[in-house]
N, C-alpha and C positions, 0 to 999 in steps of 0.2 A: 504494500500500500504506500504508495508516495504523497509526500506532503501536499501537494494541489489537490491529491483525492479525497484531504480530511475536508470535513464542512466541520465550520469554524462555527463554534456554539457558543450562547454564553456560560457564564460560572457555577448559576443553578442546573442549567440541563446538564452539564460537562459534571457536577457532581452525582445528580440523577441517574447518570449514565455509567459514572464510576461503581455507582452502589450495586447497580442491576447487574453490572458485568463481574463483579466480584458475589455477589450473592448466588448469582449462574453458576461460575466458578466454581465455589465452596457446593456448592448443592452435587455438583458435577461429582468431583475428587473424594467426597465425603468417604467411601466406600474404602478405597484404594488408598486414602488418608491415613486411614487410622490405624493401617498395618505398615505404613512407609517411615511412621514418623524421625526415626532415627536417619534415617538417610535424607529426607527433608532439610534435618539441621543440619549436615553435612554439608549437604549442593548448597542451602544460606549462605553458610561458613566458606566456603569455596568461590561464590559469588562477591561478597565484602571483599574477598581479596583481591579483583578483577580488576583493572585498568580503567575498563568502559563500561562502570558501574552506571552512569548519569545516563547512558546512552540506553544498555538496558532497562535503567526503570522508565526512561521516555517511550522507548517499545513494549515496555508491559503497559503502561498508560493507555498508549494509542491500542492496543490489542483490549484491554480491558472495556476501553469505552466501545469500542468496535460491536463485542460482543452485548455492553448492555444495550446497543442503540437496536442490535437484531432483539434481544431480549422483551426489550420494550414496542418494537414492533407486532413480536407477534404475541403478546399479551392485551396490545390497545387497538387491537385490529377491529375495527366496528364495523359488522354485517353491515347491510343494506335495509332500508325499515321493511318491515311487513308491507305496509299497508300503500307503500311505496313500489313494490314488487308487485301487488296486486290491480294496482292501478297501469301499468305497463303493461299488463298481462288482459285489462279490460280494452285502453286504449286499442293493442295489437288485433285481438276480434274482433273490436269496431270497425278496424282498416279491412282485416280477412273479409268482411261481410259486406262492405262498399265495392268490393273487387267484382 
């Protein structure tokens, strides 16, 4: 994902979006968590000593929000009304019956 492809959000959505993608996350890993943890603090521990620490946490960033923005999509995804569908579906036989 290249930087022109992030859409630049404000401070509240950008946090919204941190929560969602970490709460995924955790939900995700939970399983497979609770038998790793030893090796977890290891790769932390391993990580703290890296060079391009800043640069990593900027790509867990941008991957985290990544994720809550899919997260929060398909949780706020609003159907189409009923009654909105059914009028589409009257108008259409009105036309079938004009023909």
């Amino acid at each position: 994902m290249t930087h022109d492809s992030v859409r630049h959000t404000g401070a509240d959505e950008r946090a919204v979006l941190l929560v969602a993608g970490l709460a995924d996350l955790a939900v995700s890993t939970v399983g497979t968590a609770l038998g790793t943890v030893g090796t977890a603090l290891g790769t932390v521990r391993g990580l703290l000593r890296r060079s391009d620490t800043a640069d990593l946490a900027a790509d867990a960033e941008r991957d985290l929000v990544a994720r809550g923005r899919l997260v929060l999509d398909r949780c706020t995804a609003v159907p189409p009304a009923h009654l909105e569908i059914l009028a589409r579906h009257a108008l259409a036989r009105r036309a079938a019956d004009d023909v």
